[in-house]
Every structure is written in C-alpha cells, then in structure tokens.
TORSEVEX-983392 format. One line per field, with one value per residue (C-alpha): z, y, x; residue number from 1. Coordinates in steps of 0.1 Angstrom, whole numbers. Each point is the difference from the previous one (the first is absolute). Layout:
<sites>
w: Z:...
v: Y:...
u: X:...
resi: NUM:...
</sites>
This chain:
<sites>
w: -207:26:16:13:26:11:29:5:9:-22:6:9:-20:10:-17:-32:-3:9:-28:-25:3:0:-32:-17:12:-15:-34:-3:24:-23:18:38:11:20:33:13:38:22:36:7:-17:24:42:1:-29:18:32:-12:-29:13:9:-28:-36:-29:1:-27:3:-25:-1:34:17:11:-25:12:17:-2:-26:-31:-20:-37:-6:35:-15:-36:17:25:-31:-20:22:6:-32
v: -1780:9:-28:-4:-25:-2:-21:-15:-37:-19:10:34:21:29:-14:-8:38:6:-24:16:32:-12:-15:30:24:-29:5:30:-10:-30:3:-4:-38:-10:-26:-10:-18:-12:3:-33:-14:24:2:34:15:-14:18:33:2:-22:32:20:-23:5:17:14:7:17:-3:-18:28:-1:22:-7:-24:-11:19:12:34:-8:42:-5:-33:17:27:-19:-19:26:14:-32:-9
u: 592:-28:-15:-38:-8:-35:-10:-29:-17:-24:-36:3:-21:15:36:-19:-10:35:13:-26:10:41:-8:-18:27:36:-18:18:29:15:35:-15:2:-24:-2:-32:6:-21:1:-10:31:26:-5:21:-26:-30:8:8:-26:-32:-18:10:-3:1:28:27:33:22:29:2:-16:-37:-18:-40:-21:-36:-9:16:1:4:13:22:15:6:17:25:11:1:24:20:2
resi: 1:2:3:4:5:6:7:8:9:10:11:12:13:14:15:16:17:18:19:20:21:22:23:24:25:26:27:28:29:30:31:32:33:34:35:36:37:38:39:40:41:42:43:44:45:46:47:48:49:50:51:52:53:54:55:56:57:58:59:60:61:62:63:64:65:66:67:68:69:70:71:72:73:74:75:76:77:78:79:80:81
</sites>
C-alpha cells in the first residue's frame, strides 16, 4: 500500500491548497492512506521542514513542497501504486 503523508501546521493557507488538491487527486487513489502531521506537534519535523511546508511525502520520501501539482501527484502515484 503507498502511503501519503503531508505536513503542514494549522493556519497555513498554503497547506490547505495543498490538502485540496491531495483530496481531489485520492478520489481516484482509494488504496493510498493518508497522514496529515503537523510540524508543530514534532521538533525534528519543525526544523527540517519550517521553511519548506506543506510538504508531501510518498512513500516516506519528499515528493514536493509549498506548492502542489495535481498531474505531478497523479503521476508519482500512478507510478507507486
């Protein structure tokens, strides 16, 4: 199962794009679970990801920061799906 974390902290507008476009793209990705952190809940994701939320990881791995490509996600899960 591929596994989506996006990381964020409440009030950032940016993250609620982010988390509108996630949501669009899962529609058709039923088998991805999802994890929604935020960096104020975890000092080690605060330092390295302050500068750089929202942020989505797939599969563990950093797939894009502050901005996110609905056809870039759709591909990279395509592919690790």
């Amino acid at each position: 199962m591929t596994a989506l974390t996006l990381i964020g902290k409440p009030g950032c507008h940016l993250c609620d794009d982010a988390r509108e476009v996630v949501n669009r793209v899962l529609v058709d990705f039923p088998d991805v679970s999802v994890d929604e952190v935020s960096i104020l809940d975890d000092d080690v994701l605060f330092e390295r990801h302050v500068e750089e939320i929202p942020v989505v990881l797939i599969d563990g791995a950093v797939h894009t920061f502050w901005r996110v490509d609905e056809n870039r996600l759709r591909a990279a899960l395509t592919t690790a799906s």
